[in-house]
KESEZA-299258 format. One record per residue: residue in three letters; x, y, z of N, C-alpha, C, O in turn. Coordinates in steps of 0.2 Angstrom, whole numbers, padded with zeros to 4 digits, always signed. Atoms other than C-alpha are relative to their C-alpha. Example, Ala and Ser with C-alpha at 12.3 -4.5 7.8 and 13.67 -1.06 7.14 Angstrom:
2
ala+0004-0006+0000+0062-0022+0039+0004+0006+0000+0009+0005+0003ser-0004-0006-0001+0068-0005+0036-0004+0005+0003-0001+0011+0004
END
This chain:
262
unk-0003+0007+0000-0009+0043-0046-0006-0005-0001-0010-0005+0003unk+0003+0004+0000-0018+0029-0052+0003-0008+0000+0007-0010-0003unk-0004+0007-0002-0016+0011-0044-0005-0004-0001-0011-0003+0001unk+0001+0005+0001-0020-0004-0050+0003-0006-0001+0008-0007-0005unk-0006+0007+0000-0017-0023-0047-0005-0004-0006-0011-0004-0008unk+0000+0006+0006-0016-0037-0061-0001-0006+0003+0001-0006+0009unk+0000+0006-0004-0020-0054-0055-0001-0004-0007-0003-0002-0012unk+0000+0005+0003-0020-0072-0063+0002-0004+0001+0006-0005+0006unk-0004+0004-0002-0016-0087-0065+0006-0001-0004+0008+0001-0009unk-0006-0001+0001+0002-0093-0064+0002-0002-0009+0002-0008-0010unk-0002+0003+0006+0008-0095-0083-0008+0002-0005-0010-0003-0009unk+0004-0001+0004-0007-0087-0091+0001+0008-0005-0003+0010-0010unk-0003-0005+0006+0003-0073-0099-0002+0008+0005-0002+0014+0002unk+0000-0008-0003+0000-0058-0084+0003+0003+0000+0002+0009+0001unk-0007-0007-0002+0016-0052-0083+0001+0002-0007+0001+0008-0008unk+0000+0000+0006+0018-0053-0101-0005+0007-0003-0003+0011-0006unk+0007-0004+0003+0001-0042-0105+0002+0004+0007+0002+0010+0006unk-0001-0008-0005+0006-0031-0088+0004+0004-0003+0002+0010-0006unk-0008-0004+0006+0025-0026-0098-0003+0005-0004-0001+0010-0006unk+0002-0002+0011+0016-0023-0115-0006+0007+0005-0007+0013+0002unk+0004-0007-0001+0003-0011-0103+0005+0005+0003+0004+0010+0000unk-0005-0004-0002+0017-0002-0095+0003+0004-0004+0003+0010-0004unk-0005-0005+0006+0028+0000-0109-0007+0003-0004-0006+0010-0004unk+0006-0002+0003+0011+0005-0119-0002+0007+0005+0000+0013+0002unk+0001-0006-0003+0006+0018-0104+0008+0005+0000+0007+0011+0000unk-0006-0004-0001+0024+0025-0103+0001+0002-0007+0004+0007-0008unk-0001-0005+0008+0025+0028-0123-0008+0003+0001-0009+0005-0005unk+0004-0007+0000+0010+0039-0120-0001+0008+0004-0004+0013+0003unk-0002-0008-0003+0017+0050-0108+0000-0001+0009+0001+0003+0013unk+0001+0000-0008+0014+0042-0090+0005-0003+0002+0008-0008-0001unk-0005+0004-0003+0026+0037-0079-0003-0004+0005-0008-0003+0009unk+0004+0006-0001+0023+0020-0073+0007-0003+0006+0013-0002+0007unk-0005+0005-0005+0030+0009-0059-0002-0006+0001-0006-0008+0006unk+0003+0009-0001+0027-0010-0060+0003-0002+0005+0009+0001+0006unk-0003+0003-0007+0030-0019-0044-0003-0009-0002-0008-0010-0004unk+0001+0005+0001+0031-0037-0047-0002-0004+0006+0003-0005+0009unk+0002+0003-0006+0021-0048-0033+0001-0007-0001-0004-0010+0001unk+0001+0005+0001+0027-0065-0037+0008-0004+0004+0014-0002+0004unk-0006+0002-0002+0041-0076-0028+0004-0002-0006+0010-0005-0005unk-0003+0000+0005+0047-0078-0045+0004+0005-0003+0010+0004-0005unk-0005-0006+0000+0054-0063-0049-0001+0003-0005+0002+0008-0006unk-0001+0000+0008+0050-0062-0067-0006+0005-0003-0008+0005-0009unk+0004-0006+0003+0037-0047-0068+0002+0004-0008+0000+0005-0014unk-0005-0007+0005+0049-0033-0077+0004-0004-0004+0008+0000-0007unk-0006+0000+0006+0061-0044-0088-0001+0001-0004+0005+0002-0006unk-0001-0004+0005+0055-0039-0102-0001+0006+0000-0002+0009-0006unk-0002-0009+0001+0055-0020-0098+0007-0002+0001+0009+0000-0004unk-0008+0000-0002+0074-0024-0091+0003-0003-0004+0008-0007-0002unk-0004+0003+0004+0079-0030-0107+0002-0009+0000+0007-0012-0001unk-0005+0005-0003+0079-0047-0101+0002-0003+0005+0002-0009+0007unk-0005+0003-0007+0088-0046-0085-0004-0001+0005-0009+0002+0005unk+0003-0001-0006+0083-0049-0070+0002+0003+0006+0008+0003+0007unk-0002-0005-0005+0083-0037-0056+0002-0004+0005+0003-0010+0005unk+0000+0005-0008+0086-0040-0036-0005+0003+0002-0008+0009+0002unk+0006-0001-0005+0073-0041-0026+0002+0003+0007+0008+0004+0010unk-0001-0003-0003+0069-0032-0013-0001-0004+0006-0001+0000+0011unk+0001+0006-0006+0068-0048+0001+0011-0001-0001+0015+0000+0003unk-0006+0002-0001+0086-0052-0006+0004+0007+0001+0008+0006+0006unk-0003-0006-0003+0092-0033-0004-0001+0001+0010+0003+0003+0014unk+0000-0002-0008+0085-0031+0014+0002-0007+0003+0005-0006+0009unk-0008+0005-0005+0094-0049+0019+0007+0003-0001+0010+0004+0004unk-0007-0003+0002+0110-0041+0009+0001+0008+0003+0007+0010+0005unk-0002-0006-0004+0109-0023+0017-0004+0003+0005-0004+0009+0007unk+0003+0000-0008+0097-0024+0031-0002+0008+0000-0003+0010-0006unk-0001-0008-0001+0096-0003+0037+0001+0001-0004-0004+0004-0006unk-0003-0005+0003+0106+0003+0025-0001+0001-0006+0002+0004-0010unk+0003+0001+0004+0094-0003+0012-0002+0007-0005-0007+0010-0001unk+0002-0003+0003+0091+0012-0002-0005+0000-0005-0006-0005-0007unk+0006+0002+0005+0077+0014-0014+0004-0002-0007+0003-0007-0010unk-0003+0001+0005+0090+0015-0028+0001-0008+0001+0002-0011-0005unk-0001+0009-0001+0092-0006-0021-0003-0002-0003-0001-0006-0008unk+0005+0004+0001+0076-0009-0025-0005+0001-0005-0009-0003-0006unk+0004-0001+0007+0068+0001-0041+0006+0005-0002+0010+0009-0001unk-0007+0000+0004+0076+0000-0055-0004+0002-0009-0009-0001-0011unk+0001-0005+0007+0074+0011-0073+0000-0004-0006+0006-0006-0008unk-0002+0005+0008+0069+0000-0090-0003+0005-0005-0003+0011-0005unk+0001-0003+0005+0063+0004-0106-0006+0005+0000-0011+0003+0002unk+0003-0003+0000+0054+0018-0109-0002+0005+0008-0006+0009+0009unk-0001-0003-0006+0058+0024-0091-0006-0001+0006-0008+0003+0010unk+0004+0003-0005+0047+0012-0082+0005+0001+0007+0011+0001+0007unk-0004+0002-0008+0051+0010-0063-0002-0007+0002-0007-0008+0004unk+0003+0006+0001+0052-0009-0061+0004-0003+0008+0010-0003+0010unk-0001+0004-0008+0053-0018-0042-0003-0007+0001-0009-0010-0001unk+0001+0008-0001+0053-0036-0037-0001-0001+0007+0004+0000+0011unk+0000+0003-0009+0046-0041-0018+0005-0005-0003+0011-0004-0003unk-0006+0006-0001+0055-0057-0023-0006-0005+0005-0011-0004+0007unk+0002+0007-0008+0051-0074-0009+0006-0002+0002+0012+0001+0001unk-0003+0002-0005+0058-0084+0001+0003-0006-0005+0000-0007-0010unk-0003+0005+0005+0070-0101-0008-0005-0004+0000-0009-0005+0006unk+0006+0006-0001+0058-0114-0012-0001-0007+0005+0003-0010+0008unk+0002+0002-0008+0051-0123+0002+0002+0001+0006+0001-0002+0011unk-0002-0003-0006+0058-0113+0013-0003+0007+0000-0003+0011-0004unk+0004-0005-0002+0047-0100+0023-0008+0003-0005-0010+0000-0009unk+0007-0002+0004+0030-0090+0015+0001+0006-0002+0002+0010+0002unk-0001-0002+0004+0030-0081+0000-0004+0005-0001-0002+0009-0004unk+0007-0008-0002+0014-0068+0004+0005+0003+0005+0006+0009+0005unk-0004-0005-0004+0026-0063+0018+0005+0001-0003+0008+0004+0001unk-0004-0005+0002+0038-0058+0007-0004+0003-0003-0003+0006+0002unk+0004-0003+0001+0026-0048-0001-0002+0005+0005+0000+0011+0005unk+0000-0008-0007+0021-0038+0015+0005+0003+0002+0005+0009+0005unk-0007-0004-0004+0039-0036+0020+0002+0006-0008+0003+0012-0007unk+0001-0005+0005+0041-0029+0002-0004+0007-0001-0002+0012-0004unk+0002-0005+0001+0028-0017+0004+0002+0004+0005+0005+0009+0003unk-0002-0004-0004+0031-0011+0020+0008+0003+0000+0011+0007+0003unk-0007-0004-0001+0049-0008+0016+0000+0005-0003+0004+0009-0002unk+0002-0005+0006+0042+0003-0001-0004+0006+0005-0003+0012+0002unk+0002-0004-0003+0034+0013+0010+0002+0005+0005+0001+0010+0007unk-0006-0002-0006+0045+0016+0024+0005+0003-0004+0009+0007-0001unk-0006-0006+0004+0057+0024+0011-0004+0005-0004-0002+0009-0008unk+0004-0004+0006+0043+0032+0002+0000+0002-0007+0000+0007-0009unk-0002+0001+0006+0045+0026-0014-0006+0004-0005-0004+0007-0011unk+0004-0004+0004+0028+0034-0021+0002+0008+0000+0002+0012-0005unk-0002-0008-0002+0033+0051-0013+0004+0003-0004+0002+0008-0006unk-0005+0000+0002+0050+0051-0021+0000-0001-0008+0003+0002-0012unk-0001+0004+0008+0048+0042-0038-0008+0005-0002-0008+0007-0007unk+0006-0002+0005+0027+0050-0040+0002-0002-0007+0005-0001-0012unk+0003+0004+0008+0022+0040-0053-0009+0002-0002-0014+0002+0002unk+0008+0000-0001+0006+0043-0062-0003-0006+0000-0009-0006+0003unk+0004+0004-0001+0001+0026-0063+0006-0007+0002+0011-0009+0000unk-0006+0006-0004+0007+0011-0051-0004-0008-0002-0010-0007-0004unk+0000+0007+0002+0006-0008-0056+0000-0003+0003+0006-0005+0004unk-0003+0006-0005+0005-0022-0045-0001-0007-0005-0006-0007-0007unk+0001+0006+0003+0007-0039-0054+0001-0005+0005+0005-0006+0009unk+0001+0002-0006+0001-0051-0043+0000-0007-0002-0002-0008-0008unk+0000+0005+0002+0001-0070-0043-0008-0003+0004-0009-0003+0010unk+0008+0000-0003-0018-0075-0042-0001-0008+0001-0007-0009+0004unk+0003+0007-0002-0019-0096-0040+0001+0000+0008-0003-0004+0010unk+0003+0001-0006-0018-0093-0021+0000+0008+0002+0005+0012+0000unk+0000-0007-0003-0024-0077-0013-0002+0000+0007-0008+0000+0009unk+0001+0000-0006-0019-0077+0003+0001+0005+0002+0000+0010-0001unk+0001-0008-0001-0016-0063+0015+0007+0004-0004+0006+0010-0007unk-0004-0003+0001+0001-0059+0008-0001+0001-0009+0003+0005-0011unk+0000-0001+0006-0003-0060-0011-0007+0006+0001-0008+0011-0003unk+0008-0005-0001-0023-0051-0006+0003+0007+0002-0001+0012+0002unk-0001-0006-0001-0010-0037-0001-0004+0007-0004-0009+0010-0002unk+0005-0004+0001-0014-0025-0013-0007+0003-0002-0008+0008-0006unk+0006+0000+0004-0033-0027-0015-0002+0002+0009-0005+0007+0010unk+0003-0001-0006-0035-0028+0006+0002+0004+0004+0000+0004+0010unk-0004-0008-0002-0023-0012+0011+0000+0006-0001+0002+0011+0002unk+0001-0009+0002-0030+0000+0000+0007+0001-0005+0007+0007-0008unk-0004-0001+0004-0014-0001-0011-0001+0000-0005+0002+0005-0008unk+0001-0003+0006-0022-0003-0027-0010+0002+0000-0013-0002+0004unk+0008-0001+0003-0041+0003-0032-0004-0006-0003-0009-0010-0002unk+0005+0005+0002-0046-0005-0046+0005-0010+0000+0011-0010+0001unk-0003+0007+0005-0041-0025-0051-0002-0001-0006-0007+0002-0007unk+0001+0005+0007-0041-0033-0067+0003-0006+0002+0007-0007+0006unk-0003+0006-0002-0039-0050-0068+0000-0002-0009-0004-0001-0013unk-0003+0004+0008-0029-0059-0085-0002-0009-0001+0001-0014+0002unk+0003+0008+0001-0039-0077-0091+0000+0000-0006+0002+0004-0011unk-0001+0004+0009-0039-0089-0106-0009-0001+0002-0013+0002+0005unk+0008+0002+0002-0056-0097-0110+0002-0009+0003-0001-0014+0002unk-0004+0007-0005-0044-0112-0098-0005-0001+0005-0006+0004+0008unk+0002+0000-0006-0056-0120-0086+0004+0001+0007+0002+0003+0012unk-0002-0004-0008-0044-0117-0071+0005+0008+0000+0009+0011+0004unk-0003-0007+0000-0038-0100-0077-0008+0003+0003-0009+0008+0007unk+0006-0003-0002-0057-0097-0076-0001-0001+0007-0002+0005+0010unk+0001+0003-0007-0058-0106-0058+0005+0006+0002+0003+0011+0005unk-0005-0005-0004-0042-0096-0053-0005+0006-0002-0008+0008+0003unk+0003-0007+0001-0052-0079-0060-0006+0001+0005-0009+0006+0007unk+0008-0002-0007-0067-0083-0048+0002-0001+0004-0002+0002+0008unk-0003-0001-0004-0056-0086-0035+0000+0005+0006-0001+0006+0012unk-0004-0005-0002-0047-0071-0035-0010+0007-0001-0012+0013+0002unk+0005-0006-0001-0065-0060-0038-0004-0002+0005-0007+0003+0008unk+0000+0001-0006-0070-0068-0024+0002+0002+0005-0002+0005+0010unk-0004-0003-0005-0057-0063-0013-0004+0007+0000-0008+0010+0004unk+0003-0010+0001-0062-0045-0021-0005+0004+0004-0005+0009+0007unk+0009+0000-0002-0081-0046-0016+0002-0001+0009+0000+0002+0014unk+0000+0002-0011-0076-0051+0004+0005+0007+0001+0002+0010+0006unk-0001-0004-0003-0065-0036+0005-0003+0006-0003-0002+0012+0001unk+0004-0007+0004-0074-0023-0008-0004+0002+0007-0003+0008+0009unk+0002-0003-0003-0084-0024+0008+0000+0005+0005-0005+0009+0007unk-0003-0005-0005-0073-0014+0019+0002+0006-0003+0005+0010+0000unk-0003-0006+0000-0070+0000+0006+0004+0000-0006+0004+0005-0010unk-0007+0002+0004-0055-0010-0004-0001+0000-0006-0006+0003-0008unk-0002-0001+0006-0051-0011-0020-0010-0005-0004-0014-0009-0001unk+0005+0004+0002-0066-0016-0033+0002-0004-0008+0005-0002-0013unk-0002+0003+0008-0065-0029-0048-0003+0005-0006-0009+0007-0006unk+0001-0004+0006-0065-0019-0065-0002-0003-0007-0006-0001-0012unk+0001+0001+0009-0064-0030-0079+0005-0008-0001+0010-0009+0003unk-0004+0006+0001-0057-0048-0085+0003+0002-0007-0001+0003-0011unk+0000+0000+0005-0045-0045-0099+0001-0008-0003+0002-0013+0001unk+0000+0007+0003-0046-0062-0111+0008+0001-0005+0009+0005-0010unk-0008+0001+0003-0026-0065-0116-0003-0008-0003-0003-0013+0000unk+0001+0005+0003-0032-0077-0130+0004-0008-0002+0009-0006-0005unk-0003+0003+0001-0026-0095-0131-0001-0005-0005+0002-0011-0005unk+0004+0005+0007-0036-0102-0147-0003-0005+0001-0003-0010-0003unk+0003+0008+0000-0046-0114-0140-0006+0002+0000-0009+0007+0001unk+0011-0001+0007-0065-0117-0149-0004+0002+0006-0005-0001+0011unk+0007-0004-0004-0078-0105-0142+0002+0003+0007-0001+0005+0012unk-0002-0005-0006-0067-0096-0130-0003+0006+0002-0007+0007+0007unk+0004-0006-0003-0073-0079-0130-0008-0003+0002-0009-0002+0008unk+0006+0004+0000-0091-0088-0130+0000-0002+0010-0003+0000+0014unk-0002+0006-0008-0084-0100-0113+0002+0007+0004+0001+0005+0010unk-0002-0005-0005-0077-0083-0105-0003+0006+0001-0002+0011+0004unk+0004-0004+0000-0091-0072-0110-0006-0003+0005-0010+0001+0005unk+0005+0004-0001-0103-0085-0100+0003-0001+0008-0001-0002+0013unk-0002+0001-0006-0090-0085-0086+0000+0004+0005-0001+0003+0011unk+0000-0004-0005-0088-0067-0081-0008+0003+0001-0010+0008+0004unk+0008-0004-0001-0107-0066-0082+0000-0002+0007-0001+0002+0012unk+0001+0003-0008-0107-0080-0068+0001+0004+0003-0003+0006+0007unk-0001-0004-0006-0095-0070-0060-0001+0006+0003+0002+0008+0009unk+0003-0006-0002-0103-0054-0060+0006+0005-0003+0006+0011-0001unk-0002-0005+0002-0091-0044-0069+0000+0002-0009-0005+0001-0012unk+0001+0000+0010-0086-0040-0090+0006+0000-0001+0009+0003+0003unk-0003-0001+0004-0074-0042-0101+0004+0006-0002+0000+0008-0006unk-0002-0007+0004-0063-0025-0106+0004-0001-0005+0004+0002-0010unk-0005+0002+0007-0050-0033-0117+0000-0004-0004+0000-0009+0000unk-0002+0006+0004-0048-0045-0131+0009+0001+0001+0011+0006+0003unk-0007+0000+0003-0029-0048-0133+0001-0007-0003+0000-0013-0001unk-0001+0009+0004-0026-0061-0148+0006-0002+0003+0010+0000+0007unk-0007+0003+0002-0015-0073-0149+0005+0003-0005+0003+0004-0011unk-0003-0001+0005+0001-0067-0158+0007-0002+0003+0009-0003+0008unk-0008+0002-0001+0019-0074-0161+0003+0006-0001+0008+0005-0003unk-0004-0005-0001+0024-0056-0161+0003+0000+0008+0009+0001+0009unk-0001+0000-0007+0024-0058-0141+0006-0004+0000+0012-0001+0001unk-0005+0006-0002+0035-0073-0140+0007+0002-0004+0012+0000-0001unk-0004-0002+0003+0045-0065-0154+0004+0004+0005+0010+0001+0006unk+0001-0004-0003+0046-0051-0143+0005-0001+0006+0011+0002+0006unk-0004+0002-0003+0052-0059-0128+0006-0006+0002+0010-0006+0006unk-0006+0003+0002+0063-0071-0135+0006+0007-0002+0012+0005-0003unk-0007-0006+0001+0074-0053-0138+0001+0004+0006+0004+0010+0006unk+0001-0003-0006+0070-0050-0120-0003+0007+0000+0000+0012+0001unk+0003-0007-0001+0059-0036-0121-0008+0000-0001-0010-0006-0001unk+0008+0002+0002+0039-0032-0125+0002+0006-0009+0007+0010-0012unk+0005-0001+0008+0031-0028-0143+0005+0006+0001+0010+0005-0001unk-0004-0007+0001+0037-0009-0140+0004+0001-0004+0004+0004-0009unk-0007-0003+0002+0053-0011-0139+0004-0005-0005+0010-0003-0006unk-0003+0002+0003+0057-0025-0150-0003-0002-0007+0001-0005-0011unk+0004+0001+0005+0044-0026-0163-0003+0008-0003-0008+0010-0001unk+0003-0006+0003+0042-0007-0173-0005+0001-0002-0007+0006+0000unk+0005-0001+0005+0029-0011-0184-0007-0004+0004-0012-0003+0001unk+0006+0004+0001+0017-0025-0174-0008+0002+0000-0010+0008+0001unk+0009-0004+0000-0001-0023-0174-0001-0002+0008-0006+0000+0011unk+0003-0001-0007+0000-0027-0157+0001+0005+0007+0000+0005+0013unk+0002-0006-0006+0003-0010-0150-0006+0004-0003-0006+0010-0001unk+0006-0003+0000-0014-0004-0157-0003-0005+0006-0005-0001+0011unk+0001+0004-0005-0018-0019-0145+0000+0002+0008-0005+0004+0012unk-0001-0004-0007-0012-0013-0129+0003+0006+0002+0006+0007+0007unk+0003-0005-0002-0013+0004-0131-0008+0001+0001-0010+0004+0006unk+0005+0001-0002-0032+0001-0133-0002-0002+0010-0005-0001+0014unk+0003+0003-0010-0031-0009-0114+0002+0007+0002-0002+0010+0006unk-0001-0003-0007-0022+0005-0107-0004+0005-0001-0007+0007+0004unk+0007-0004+0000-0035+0017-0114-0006-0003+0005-0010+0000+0008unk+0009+0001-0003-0049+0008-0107+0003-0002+0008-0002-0003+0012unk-0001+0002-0009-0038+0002-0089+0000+0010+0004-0002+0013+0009unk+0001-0008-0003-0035+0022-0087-0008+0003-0001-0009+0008+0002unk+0007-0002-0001-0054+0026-0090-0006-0002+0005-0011+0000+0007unk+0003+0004-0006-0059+0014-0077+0003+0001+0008+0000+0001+0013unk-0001-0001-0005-0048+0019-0066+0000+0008+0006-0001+0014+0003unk+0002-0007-0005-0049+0034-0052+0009+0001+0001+0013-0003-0002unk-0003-0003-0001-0035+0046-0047+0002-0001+0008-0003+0002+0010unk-0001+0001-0005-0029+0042-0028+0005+0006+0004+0010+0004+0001unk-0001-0008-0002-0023+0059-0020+0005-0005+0007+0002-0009+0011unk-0005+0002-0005-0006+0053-0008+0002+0004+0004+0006+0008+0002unk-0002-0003-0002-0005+0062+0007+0006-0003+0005+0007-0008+0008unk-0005-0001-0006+0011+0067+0017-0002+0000+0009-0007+0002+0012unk+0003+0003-0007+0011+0061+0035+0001+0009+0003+0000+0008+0009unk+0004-0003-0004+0009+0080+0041-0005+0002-0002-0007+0007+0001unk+0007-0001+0002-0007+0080+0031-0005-0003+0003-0010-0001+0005unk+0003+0004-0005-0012+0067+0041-0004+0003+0006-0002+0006+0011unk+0003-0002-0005-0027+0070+0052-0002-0006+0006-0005-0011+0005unk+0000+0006-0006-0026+0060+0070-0006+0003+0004-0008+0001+0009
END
């Protein structure tokens, strides 16, 4: 199994470019599980055609105990497995702690165990990375990161942010940053201005992804590239990322709790 988290800033096209890698790994044969880290909700709607699922904060208000994995992951296109922590109502309560409650409920029904997936998804929201959003970088839940930037000075700011956070916890073990994909947004000397950024930041570049109105096409029909566009050129696009997110990434061996050595 291989896990990795996504991070970015909010409306810089992550979940967008997560979908398209998803549905991309799962038409080459891997089963995939996106887990959506955002109190918005809106990871997987274009694997789920659209819809929006229920989250896993509004299932465990609505069935507490009796709470099922079937509540809370849920089967889209190409036979992804798509899960919403979900938050809290707007200005009410904190939205990293849904996030941990989310996790620890995925775990307590053993959702990796049961579902084995080979490769898990976090899409995470990156303009604040507190403890509840740092969840999968500072628990061991994903390995590598990628992080999703424009050639935007506060996409770039939010990306040194979140490789920051990375760096204070890399030191205990945790997850390490991999690669900046550039989700292009056409402005003069981008790659240039974000080739100059991740230097700062001590990391590199793995993906271009143009600009294309195939996306927008795409999910104006609720869905990604895959499954609503036959012909684009933008699945040579993001099969190339998930080729090079799966060659960066490691294999994480999950052990059963009588494996466990106390």
């Amino acid at each position: 199994m291989r896990k990795i988290a996504i991070y970015g800033k909010g409306g810089i096209g992550k979940s967008t470019t997560t979908s398209n890698l998803s549905a991309a790994l799962s038409g080459m044969g891997y089963k995939v599980m996106q887990i959506g880290c955002d109190p918005k909700a809106d990871s997987t709607k274009t694997i789920m055609g659209g819809r929006r699922i229920p989250t896993v904060l509004e299932q465990l208000k609505a069935k507490g105990d009796e709470l099922k994995l079937e509540d809370i992951v849920f089967e889209g296109f190409g036979g992804v497995l798509c899960v919403e922590s979900g938050g809290p109502t707007p200005g009410i309560g904190c939205a990293g702690r849904g996030i941990i409650s989310a996790f620890e409920k995925l775990e307590e029904l053993n959702a990796f165990g049961v579902y084995q997936p080979d490769v898990v998804i976090y899409d995470v929201l990156g303009d604040v990375v507190c403890g509840g959003f740092a969840m999968p970088i500072r628990e061991g839940y994903a390995r590598e990161v990628f992080i999703v930037s424009s050639g935007e000075m506060m996409a770039l700011y939010a990306a040194n942010n979140i490789a920051q956070a990375i760096r204070n916890f890399g030191k205990r073990g945790y997850a390490k940053l991999s690669g900046l994909i550039l989700n292009a947004k056409n402005i003069e000397r981008e790659q240039e201005i974000v080739q100059q950024a991740v230097e700062e930041i001590g990391t590199q570049v793995i993906a271009y992804i143009p600009r294309s109105a195939d996306i927008q096409t795409a999910e104006a029909g609720g869905g990604t590239v895959f499954e609503q566009l036959s012909s684009s050129p933008m699945h040579g696009v993001y099969r190339k990322l998930a080729d090079c997110v799966l060659s960066m990434s490691q294999d994480i061996v999950e052990e059963s709790p009588e494996e466990y050595v106390f």
